[in-house]
KEZARO-119888 format. One record per atom (N, C-alpha, C): residue number from 1; residue in three letters; atom name; x, y, z. Coordinates in steps of 0.1 Angstrom, whole numbers. Layout:
// KEZARO-119888
  num  residu  atome   east  north     up
  NUM     ala     CA      X      Y      Z
...
END
This chain:
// KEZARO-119888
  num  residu  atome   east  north     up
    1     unk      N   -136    142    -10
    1     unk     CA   -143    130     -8
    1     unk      C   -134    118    -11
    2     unk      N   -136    110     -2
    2     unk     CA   -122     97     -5
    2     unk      C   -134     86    -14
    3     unk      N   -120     82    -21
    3     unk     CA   -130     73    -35
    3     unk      C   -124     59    -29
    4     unk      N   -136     54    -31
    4     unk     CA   -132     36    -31
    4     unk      C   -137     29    -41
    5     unk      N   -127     16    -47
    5     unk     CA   -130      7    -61
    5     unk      C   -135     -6    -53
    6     unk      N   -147     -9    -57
    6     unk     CA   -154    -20    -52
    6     unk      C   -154    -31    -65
    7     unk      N   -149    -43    -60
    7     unk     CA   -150    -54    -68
    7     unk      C   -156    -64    -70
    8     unk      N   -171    -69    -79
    8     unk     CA   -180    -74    -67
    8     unk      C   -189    -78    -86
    9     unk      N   -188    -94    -85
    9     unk     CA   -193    -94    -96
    9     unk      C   -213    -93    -97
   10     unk      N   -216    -89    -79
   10     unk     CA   -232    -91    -78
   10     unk      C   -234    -73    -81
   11     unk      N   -238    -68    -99
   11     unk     CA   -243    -57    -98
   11     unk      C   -254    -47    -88
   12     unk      N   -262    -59    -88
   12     unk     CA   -274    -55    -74
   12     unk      C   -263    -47    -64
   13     unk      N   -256    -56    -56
   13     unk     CA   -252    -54    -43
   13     unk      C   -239    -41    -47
   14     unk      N   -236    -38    -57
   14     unk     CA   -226    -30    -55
   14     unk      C   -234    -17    -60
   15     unk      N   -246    -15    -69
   15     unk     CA   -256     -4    -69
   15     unk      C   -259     -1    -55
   16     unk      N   -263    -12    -50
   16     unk     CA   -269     -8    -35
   16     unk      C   -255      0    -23
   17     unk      N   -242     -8    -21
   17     unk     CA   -236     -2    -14
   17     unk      C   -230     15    -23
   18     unk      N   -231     17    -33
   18     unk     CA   -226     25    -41
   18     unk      C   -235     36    -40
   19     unk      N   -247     36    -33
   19     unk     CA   -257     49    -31
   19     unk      C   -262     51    -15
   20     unk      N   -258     42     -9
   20     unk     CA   -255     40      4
   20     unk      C   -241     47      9
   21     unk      N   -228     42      5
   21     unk     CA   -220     49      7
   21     unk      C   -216     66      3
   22     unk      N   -224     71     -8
   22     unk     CA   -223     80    -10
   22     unk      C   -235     88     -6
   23     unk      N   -244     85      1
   23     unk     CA   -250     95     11
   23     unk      C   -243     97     23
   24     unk      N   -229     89     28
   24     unk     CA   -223     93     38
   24     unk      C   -206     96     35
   25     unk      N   -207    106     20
   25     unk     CA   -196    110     14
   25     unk      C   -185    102     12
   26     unk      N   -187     90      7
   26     unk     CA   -176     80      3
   26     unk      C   -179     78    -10
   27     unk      N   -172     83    -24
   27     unk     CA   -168     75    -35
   27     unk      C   -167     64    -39
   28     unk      N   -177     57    -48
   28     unk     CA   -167     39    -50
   28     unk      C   -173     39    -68
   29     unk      N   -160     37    -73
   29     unk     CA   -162     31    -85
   29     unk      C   -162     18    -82
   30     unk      N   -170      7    -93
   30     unk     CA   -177     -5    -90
   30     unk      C   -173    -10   -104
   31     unk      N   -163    -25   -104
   31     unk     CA   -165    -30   -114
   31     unk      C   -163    -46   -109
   32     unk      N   -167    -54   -121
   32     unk     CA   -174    -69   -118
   32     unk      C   -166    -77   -121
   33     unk      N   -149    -74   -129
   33     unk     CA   -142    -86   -129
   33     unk      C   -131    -83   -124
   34     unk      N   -120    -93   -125
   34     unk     CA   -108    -91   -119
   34     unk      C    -99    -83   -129
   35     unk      N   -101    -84   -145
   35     unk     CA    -95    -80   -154
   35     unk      C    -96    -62   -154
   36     unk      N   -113    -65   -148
   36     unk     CA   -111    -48   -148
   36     unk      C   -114    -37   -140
   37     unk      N   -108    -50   -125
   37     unk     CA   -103    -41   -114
   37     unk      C    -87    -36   -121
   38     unk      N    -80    -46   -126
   38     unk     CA    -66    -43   -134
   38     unk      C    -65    -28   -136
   39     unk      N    -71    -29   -146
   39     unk     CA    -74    -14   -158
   39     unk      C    -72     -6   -149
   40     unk      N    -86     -7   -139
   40     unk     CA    -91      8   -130
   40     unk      C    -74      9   -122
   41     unk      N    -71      1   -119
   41     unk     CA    -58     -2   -107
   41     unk      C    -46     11   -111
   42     unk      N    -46      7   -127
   42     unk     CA    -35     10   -133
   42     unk      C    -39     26   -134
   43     unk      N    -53     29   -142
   43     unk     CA    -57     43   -141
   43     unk      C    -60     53   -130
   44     unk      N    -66     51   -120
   44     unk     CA    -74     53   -108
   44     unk      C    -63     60   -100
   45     unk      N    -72     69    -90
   45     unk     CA    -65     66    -78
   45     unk      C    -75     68    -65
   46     unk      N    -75     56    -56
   46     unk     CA    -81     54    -47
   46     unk      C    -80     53    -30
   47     unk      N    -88     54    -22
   47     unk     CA    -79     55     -8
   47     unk      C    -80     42     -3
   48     unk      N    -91     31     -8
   48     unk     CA    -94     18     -2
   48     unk      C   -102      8    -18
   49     unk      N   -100     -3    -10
   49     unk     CA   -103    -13    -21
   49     unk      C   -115    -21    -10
   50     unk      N   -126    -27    -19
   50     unk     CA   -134    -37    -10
   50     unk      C   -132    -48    -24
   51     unk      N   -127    -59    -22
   51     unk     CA   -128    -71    -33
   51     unk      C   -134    -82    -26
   52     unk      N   -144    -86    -35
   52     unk     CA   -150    -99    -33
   52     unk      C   -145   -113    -39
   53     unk      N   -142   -122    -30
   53     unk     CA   -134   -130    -32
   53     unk      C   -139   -144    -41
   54     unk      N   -152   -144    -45
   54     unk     CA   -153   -152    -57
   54     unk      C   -160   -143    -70
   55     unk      N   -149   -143    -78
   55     unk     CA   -152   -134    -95
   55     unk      C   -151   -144   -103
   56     unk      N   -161   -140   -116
   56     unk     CA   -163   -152   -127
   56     unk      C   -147   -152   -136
   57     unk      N   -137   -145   -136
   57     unk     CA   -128   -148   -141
   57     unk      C   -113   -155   -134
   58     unk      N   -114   -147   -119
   58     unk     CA   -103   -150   -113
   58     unk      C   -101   -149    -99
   59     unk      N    -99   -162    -91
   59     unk     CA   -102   -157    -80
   59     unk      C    -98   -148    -67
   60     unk      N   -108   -146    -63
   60     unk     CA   -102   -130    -53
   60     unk      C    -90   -128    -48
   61     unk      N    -86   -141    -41
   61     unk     CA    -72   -141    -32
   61     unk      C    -63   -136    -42
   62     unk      N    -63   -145    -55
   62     unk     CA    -52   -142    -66
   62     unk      C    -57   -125    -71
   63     unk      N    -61   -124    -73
   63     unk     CA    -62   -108    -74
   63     unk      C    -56   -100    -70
   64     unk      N    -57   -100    -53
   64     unk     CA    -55    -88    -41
   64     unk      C    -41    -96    -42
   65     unk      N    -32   -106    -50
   65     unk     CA    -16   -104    -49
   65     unk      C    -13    -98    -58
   66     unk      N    -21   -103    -71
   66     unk     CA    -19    -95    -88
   66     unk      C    -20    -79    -80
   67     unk      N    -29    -75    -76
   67     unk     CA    -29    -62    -78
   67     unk      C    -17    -54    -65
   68     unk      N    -15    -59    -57
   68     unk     CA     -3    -52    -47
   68     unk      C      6    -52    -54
   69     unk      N     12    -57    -67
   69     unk     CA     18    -46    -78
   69     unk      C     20    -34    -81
   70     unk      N      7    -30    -81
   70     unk     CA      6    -18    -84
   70     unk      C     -3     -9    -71
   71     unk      N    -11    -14    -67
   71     unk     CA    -18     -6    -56
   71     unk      C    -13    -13    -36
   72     unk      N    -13      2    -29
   72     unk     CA     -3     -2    -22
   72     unk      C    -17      4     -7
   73     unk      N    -26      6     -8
   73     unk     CA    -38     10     -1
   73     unk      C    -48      1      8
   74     unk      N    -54      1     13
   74     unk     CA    -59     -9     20
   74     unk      C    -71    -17     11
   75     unk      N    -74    -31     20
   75     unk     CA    -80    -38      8
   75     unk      C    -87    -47     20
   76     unk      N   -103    -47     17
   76     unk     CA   -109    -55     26
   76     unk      C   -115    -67     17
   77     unk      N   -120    -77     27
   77     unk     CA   -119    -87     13
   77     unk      C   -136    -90     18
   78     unk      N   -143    -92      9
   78     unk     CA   -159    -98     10
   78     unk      C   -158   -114      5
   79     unk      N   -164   -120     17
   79     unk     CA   -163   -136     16
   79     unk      C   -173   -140     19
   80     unk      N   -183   -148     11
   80     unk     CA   -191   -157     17
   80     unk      C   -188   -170     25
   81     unk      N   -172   -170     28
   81     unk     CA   -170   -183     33
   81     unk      C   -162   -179     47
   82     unk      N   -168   -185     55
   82     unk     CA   -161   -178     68
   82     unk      C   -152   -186     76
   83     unk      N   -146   -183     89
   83     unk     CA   -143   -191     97
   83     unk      C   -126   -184     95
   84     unk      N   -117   -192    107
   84     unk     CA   -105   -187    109
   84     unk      C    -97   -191     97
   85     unk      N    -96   -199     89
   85     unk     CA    -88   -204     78
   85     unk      C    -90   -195     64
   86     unk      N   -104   -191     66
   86     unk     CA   -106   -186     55
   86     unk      C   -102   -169     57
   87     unk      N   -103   -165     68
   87     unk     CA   -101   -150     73
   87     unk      C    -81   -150     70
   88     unk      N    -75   -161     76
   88     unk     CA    -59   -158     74
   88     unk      C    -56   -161     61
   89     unk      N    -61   -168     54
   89     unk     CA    -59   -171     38
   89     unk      C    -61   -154     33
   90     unk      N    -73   -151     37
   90     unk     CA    -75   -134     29
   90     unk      C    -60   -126     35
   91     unk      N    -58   -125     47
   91     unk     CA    -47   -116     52
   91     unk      C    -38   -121     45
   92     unk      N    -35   -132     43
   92     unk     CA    -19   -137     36
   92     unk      C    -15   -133     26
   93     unk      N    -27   -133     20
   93     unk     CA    -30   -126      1
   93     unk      C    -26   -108      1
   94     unk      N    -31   -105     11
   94     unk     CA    -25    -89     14
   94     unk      C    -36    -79     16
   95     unk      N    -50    -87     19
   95     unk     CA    -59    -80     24
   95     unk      C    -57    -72     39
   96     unk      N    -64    -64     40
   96     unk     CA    -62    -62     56
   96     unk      C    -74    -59     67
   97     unk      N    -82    -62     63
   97     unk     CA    -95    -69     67
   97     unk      C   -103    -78     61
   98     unk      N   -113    -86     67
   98     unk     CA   -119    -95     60
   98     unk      C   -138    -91     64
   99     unk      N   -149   -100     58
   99     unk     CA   -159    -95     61
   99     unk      C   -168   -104     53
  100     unk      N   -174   -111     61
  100     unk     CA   -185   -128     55
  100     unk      C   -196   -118     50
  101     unk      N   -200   -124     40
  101     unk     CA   -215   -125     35
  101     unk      C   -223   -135     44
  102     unk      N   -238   -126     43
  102     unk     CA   -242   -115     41
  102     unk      C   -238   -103     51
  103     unk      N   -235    -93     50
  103     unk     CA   -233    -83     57
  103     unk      C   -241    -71     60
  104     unk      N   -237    -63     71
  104     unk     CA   -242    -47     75
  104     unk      C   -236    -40     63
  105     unk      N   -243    -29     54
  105     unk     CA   -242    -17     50
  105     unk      C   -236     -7     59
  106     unk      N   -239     -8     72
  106     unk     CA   -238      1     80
  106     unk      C   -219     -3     89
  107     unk      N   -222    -15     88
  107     unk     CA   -207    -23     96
  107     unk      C   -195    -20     85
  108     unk      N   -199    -25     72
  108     unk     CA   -190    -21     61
  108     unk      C   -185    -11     56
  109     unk      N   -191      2     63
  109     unk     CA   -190     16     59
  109     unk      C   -179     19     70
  110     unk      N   -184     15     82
  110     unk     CA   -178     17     93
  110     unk      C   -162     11     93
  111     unk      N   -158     -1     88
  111     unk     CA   -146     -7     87
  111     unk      C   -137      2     76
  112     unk      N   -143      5     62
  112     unk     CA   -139     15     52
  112     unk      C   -133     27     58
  113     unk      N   -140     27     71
  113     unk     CA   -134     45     75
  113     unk      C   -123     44     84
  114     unk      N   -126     34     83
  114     unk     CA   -110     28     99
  114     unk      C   -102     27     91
  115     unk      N    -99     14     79
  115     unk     CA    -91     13     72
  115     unk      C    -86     26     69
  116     unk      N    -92     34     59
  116     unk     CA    -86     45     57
  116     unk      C    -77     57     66
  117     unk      N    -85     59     77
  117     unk     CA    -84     66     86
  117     unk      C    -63     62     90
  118     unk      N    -71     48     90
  118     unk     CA    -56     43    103
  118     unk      C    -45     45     88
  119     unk      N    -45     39     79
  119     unk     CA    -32     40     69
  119     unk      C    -28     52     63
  120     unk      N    -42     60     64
  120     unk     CA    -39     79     62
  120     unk      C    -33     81     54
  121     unk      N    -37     77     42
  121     unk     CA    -30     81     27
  121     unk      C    -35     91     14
  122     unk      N    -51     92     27
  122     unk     CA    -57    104     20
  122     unk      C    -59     97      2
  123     unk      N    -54    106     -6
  123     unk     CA    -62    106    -18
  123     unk      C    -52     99    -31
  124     unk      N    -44     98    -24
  124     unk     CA    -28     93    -32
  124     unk      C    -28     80    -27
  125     unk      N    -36     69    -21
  125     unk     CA    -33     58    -19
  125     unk      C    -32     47    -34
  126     unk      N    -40     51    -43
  126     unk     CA    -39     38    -57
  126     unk      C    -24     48    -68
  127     unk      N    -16     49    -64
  127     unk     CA     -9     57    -69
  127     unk      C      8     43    -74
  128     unk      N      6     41    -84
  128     unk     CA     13     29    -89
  128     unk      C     27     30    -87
  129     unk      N     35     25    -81
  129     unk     CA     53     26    -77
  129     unk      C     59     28    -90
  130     unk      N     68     37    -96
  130     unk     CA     76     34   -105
  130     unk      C     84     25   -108
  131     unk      N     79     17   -118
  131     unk     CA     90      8   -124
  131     unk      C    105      6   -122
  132     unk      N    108     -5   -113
  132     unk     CA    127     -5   -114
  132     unk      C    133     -2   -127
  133     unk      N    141      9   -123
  133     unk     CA    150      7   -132
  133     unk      C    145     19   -143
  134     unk      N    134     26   -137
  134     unk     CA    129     39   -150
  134     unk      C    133     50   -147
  135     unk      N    138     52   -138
  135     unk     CA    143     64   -131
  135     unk      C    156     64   -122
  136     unk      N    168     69   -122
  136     unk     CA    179     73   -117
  136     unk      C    179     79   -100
  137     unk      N    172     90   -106
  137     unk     CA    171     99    -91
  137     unk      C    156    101    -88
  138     unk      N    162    101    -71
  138     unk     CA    144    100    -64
  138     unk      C    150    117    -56
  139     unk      N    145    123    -53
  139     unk     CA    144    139    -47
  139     unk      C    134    141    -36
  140     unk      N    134    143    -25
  140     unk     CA    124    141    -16
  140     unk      C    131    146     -3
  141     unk      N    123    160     -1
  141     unk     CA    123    164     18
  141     unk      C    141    164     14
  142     unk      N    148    172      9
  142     unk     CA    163    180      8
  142     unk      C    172    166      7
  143     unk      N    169    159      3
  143     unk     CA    179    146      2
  143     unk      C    175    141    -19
  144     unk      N    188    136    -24
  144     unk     CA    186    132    -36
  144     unk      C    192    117    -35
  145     unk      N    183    106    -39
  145     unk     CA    185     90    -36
  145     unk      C    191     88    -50
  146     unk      N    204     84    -57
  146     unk     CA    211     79    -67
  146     unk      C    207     62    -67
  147     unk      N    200     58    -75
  147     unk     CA    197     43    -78
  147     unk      C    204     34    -81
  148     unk      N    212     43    -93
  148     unk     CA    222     36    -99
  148     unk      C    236     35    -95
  149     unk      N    242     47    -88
  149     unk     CA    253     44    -78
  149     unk      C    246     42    -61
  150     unk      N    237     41    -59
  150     unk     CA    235     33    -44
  150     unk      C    231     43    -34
  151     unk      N    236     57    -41
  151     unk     CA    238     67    -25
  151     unk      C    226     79    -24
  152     unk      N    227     83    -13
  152     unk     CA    218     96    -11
  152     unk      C    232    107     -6
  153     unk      N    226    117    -12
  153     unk     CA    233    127     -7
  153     unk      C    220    145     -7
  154     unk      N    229    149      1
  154     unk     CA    222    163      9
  154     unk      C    214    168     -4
  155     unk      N    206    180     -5
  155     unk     CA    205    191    -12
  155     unk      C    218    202    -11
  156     unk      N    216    205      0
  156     unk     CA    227    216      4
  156     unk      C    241    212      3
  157     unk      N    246    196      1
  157     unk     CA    261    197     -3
  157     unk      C    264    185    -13
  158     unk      N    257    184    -23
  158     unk     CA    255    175    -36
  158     unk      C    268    169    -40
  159     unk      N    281    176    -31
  159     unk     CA    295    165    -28
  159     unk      C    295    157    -15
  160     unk      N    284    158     -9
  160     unk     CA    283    149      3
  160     unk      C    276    138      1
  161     unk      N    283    128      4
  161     unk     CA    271    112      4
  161     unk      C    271    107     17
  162     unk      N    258    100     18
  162     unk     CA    258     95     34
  162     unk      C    259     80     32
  163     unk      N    265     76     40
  163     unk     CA    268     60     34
  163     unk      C    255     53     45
  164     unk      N    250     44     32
  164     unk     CA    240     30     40
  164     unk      C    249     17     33
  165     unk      N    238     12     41
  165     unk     CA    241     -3     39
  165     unk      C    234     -6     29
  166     unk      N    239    -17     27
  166     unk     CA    233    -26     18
  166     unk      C    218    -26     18
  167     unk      N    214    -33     31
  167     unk     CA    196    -34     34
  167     unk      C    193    -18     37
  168     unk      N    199    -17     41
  168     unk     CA    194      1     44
  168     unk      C    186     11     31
  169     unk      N    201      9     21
  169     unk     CA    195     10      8
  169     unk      C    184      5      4
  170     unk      N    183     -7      3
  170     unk     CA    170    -18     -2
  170     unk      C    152    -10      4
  171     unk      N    159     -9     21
  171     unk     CA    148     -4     27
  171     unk      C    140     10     21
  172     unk      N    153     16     18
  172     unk     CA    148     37     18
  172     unk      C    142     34      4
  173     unk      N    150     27     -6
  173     unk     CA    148     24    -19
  173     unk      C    128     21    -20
  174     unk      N    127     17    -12
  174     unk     CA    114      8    -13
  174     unk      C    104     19    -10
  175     unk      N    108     24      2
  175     unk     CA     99     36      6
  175     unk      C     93     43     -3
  176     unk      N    108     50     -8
  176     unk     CA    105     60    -18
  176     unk      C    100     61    -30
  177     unk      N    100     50    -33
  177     unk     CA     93     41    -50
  177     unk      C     77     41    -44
  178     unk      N     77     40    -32
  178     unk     CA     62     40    -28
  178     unk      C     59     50    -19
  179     unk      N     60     63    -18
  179     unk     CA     64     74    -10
  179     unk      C     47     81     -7
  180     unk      N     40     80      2
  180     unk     CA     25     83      8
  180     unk      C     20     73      4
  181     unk      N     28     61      4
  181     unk     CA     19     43      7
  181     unk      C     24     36     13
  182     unk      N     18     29     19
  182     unk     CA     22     17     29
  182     unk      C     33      5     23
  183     unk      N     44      8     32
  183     unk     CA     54     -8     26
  183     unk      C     54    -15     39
  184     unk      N     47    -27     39
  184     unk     CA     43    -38     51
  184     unk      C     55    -42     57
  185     unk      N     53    -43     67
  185     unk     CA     62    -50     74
  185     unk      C     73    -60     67
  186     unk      N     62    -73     61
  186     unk     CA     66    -86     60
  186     unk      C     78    -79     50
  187     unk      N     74    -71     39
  187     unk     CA     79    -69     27
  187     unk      C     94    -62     31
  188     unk      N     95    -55     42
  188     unk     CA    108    -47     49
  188     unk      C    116    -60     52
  189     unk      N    110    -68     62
  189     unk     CA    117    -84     68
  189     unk      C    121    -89     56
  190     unk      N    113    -90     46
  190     unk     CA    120   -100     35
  190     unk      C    133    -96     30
  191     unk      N    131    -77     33
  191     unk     CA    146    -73     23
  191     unk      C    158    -76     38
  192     unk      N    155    -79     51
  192     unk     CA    164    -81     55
  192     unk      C    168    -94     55
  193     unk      N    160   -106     55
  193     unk     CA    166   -114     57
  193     unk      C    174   -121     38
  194     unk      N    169   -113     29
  194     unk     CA    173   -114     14
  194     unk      C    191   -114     15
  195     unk      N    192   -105     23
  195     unk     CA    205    -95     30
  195     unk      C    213   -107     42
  196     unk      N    211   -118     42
  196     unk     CA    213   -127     50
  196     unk      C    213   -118     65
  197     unk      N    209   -109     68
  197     unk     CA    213    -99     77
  197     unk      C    198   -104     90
  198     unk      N    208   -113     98
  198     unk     CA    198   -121    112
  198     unk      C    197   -107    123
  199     unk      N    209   -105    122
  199     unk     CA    213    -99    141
  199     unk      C    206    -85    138
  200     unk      N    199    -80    132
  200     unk     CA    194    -72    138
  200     unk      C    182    -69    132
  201     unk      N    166    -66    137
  201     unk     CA    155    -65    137
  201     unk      C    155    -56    123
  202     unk      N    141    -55    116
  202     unk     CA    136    -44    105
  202     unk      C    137    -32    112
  203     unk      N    133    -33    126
  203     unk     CA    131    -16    131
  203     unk      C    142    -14    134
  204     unk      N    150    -17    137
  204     unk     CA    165    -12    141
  204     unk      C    174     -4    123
  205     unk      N    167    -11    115
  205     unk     CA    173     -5    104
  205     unk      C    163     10     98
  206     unk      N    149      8    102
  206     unk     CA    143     21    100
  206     unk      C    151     29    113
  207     unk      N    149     27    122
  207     unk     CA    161     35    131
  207     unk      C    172     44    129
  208     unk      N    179     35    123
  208     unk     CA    193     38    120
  208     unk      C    189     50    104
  209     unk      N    180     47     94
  209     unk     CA    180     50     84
  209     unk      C    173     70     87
  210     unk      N    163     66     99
  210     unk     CA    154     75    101
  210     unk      C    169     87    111
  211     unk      N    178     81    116
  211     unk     CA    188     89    124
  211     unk      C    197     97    111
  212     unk      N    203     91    102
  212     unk     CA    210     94     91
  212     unk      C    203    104     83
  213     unk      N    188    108     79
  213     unk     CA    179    116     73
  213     unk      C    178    124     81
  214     unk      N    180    130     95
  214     unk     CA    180    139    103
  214     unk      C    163    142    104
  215     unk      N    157    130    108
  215     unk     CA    142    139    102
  215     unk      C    129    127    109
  216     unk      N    132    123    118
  216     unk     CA    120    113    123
  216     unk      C    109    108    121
  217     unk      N    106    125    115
  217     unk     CA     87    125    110
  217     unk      C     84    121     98
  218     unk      N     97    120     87
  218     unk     CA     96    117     74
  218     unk      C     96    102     67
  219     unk      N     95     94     81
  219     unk     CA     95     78     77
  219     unk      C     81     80     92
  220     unk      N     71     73     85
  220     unk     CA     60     74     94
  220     unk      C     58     60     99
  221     unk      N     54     58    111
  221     unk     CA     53     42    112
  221     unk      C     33     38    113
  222     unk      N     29     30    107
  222     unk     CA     14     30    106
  222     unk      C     17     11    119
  223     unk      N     15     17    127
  223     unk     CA     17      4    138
  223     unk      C      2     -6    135
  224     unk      N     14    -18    134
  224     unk     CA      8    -32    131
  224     unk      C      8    -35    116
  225     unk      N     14    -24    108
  225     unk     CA     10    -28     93
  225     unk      C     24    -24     87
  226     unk      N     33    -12     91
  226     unk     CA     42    -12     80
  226     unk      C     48      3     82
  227     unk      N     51     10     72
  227     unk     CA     60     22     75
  227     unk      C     55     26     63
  228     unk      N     56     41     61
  228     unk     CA     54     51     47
  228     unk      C     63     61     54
  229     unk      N     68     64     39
  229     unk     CA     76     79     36
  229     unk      C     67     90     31
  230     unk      N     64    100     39
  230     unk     CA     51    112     37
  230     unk      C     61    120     31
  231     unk      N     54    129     25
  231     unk     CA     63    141     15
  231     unk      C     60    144      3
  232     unk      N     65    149     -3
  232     unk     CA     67    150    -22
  232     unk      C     80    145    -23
  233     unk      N     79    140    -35
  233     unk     CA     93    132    -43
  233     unk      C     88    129    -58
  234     unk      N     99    137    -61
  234     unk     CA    102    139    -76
  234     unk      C    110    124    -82
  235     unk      N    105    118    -92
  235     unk     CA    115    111   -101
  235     unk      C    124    115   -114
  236     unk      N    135    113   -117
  236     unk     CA    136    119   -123
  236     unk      C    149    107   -134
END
């Protein structure tokens, strides 16, 4: 059963969608502030987030940035305030749907299953990136990523290194710190253009990165949102 953390400081309304959604086998832990969606963020692991965008401690938008720290899953945002300014302000923040008050039970259930569906992260989506810099080697699908000297090399010839680039590195690096979760687009573009690197597109470097891995299927593209690396990967 896929679990969702609902953020919603109106207890009424999150009792109500929380017995609603689980007569149509959806999961949702329910808490009422921002401080302790935090906690759950850090402990939990979830396939979708619904946050409502006015909490008595902190406001929503600021939240759903605080929290893409640690959670990398989809995130719908509940707003009583509507209209086109208010819906791109929620996307900017790193929601990826939006949804006015008052709403369908029935519409809301329905979007939760999309979201999930399409980013397909199953049960490992609230699953927190390792800390830079806590771990050396990443191990994943016969390849071992070295952090601290820059390189990946084979399983099968651990004197072979495959040379990347600079952004190339940045890019796999990112993946694999977040390996069965979504790394957005925007967040790929930023490590290229960090890289002063104009002339050539983000997808041309998953390209190039996905040709060197010998392995196509192991860098997934979730179209319109971003890329995930599927697999097991060890830190070590």
């Amino acid at each position: 059963m896929h679990k969702v953390l609902m953020v919603d400081d109106d207890q009424e309304l999150c009792q109500l969608v929380q017995t609603f959604f689980m007569k149509h086998f959806l999961d949702i832990d329910a808490v009422h502030t921002g401080a302790a969606a935090v906690e759950k963020v850090k402990q939990g692991q979830y396939d979708a987030m619904i946050l409502d965008q006015n909490l008595p401690d902190i406001h929503g938008l600021e939240l759903c940035e605080k929290l893409r720290k640690h959670y990398q899953g989809p995130v719908l945002i509940l707003s009583g305030e509507g209209g086109e300014v208010a819906r791109v302000l929620g996307l900017r923040a790193g929601a990826d749907d939006y949804l006015e008050k008052p709403f369908s039970r029935h519409e809301l259930l329905e979007r939760m299953r999309k979201l999930i569906e399409r980013c397909g992260r199953g049960a490992h989506a609230l699953r927190a990136a390792p800390e830079e810099g806590t771990y050396r080697f990443a191990d994943f699908e016969g390849y071992t990523l070295d952090f601290y000297e820059r390189m990946l090399r084979p399983h099968d010839n651990q004197e072979k290194s495959i040379q990347l680039t600079d952004v190339e590195f940045k890019i796999l690096s990112s993946l694999v710190m977040r390996n069965n979760a979504l790394v957005r687009r925007e967040d790929i573009e930023q490590l290229t253009i960090e890289n002063d690197d104009n002339s050539r597109s983000f997808d041309v470097h998953i390209s190039r990165i996905r040709k060197k891995l010998g392995n196509n299927a192991m860098i997934k593209t979730i179209h319109g949102h971003g890329y995930m690396m599927v697999g097991a990967c060890q830190f070590s």
